[in-house]
N, C-alpha and C positions, 0 to 999 in steps of 0.2 A: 483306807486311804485318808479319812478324815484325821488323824492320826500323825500324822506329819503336819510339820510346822515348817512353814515356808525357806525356814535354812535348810532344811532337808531338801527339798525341792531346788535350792540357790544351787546346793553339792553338786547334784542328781545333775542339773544343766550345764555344770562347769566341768565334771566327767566328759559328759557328751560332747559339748563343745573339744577338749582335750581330744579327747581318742578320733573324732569324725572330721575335725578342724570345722571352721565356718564355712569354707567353699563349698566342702560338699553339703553341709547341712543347708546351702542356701540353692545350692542345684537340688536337691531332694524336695524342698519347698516350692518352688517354680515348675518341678514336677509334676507334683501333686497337684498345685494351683489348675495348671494345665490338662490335668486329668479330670478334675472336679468340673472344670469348663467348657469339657468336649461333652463328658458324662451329661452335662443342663443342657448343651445346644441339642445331643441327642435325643434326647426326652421332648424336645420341644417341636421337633422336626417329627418325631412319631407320633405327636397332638395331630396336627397338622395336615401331614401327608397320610394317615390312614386308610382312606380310601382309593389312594392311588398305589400304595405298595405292592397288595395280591397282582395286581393286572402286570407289573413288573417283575416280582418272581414267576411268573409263570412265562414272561418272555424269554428273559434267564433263563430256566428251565427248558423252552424249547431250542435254545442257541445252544446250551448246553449238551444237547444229545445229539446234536448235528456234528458235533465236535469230538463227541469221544471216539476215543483211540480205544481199540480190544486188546488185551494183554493179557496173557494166562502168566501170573505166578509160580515160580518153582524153587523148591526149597533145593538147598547144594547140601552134597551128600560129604 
């Protein structure tokens, strides 16, 4: 990669730009933004809330079994 000289790279983003247009290269950026920012809040909310999450999956858990429905599977012939 070192290898390439920054005209190379100038090409390389005037292709992309071309074929992708800016709209979606800047909805794909605001994306990503968006993901990378959910991805921090959740990491920070798992510092945090540790000790309270087991006592909450296991409430889940038991709402959850009050609730299921039995269905037997059948494959068509």
């Amino acid at each position: 990669m070192g290898s390439f000289s920054i005209w190379h790279w100038l090409i390389v983003l005037l292709i992309v730009v071309m074929v992708f247009g800016t709209k979606k290269l800047k909805n794909i950026g605001s994306d990503l933004g968006g993901a990378v920012k959910g991805f921090k809040d959740g990491m920070k909310e798992g510092e945090q809330g540790g000790a309270e999450q087991p006592a909450k999956v296991t409430q889940d858990a038991a709402r959850s079994t009050k609730e299921t429905i039995d269905v037997e599977a059948r494959q068509k012939s």
